[in-house]
C-alpha positions as CSV (number, residue, x, y, z in Angstrom):
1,X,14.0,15.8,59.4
2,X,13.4,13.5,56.7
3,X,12.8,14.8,52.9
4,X,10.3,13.5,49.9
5,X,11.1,14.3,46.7
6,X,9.0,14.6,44.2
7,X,9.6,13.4,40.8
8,X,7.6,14.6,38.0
9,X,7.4,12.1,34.6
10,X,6.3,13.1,31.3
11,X,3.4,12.3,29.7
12,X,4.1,9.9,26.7
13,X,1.6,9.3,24.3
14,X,0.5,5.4,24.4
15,X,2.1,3.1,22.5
16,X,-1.4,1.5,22.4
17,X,-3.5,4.5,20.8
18,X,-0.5,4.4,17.9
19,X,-0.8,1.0,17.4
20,X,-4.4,1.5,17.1
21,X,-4.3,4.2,14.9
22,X,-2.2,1.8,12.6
23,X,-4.3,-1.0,12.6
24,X,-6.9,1.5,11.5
25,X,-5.0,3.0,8.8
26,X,-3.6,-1.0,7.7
27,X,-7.6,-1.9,6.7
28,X,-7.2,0.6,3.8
29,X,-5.0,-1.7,2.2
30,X,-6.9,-4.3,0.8
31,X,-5.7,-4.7,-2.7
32,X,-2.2,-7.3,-3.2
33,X,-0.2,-7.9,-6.0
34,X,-2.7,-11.0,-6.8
35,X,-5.1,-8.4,-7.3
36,X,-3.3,-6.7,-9.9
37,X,-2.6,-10.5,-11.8
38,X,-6.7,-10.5,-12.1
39,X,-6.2,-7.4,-13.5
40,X,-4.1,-8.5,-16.4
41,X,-0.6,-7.8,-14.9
42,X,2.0,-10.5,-15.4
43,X,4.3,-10.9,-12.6
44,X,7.2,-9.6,-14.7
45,X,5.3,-6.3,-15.0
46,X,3.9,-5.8,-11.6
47,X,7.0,-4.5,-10.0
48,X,7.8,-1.9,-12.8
49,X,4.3,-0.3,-12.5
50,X,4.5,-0.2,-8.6
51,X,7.6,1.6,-9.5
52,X,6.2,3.9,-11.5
53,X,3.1,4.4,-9.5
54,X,5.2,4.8,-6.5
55,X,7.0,7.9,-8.6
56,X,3.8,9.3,-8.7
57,X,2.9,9.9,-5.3
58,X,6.6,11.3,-4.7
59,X,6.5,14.0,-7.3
60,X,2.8,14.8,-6.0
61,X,5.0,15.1,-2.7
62,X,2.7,12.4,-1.2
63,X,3.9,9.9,1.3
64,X,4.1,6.2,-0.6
65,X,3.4,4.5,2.9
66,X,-0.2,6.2,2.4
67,X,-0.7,4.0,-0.7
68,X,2.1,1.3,-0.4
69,X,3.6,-1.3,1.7
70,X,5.8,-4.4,1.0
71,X,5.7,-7.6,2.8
72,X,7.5,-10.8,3.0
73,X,5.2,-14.0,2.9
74,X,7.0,-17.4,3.4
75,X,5.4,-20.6,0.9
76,X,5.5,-23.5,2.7
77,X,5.3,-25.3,-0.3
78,X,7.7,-24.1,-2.3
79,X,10.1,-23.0,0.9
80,X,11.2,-19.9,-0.2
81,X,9.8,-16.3,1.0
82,X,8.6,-13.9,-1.8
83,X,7.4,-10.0,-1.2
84,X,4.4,-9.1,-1.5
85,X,2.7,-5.6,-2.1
86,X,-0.5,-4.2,0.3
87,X,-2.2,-1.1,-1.6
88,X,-4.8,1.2,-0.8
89,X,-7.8,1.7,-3.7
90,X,-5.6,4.4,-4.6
91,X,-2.4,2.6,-4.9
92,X,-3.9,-0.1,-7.0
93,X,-5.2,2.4,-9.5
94,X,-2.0,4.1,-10.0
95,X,-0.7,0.9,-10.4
96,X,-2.7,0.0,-12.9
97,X,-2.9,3.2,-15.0
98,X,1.0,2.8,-14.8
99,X,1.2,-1.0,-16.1
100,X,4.0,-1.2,-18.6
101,X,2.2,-3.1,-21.4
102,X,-1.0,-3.0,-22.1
103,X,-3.5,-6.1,-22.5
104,X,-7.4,-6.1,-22.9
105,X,-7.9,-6.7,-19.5
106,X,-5.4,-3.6,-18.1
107,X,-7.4,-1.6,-20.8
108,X,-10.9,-2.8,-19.3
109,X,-9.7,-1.6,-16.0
110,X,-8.5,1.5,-16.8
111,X,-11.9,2.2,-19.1
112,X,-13.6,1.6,-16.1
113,X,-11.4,3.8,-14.0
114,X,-11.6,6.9,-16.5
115,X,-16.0,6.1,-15.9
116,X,-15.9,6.4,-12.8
117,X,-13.9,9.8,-12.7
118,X,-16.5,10.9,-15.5
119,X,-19.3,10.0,-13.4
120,X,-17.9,12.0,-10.4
């Protein structure tokens, strides 16, 4: 007499419904670090107050891959590769209300920040 086995698999979750769920989640960061240059960062500054802004969320016990994500970008021109920082609208305000020095413009911004909480 022959036998059949039965074999039963697992149910995985999809790779495709988490891949998904990330490209979702990715569209919240629209803000770069050339966003925070318009707002009156210079490059020597932009890194401390990601820093700092990264601090933050980790004392608030809030994940900095909610709010921050580094990437490399290769310049064909210039042939080197340089990282780059993806924020959400969140990110980019604690970055900005962190920015080491202050200039009119990072002032403007955060003004305009402390508004809108006031109008909340």
């Amino acid at each position: 007499m022959d036998t059949i086995s039965i074999v039963r698999y697992g149910m995985a979750t999809s790779h495709e419904l988490d891949d998904f769920a990330e490209i979702l989640h990715s569209i919240e960061f629209k803000y770069n670090t050339g966003h925070l240059a318009m707002a009156g960062l210079r490059p020597a500054e932009i890194n401390t107050a990601i820093n700092k802004a990264m601090k933050v969320c980790l004392l608030n016990g809030i994940d900095t891959a909610e709010h921050f994500r580094s990437l490399y970008v290769f310049d064909g021109k210039r042939g080197n590769t340089f990282c780059d920082w993806r924020m959400t609208r969140q990110g980019f305000t604690l970055v900005v209300m962190n920015a080491p020095v202050l200039h009119m413009s990072v002032a403007h911004w955060q003004w305009e920040m402390v508004n809108k909480v006031m109008t909340l």
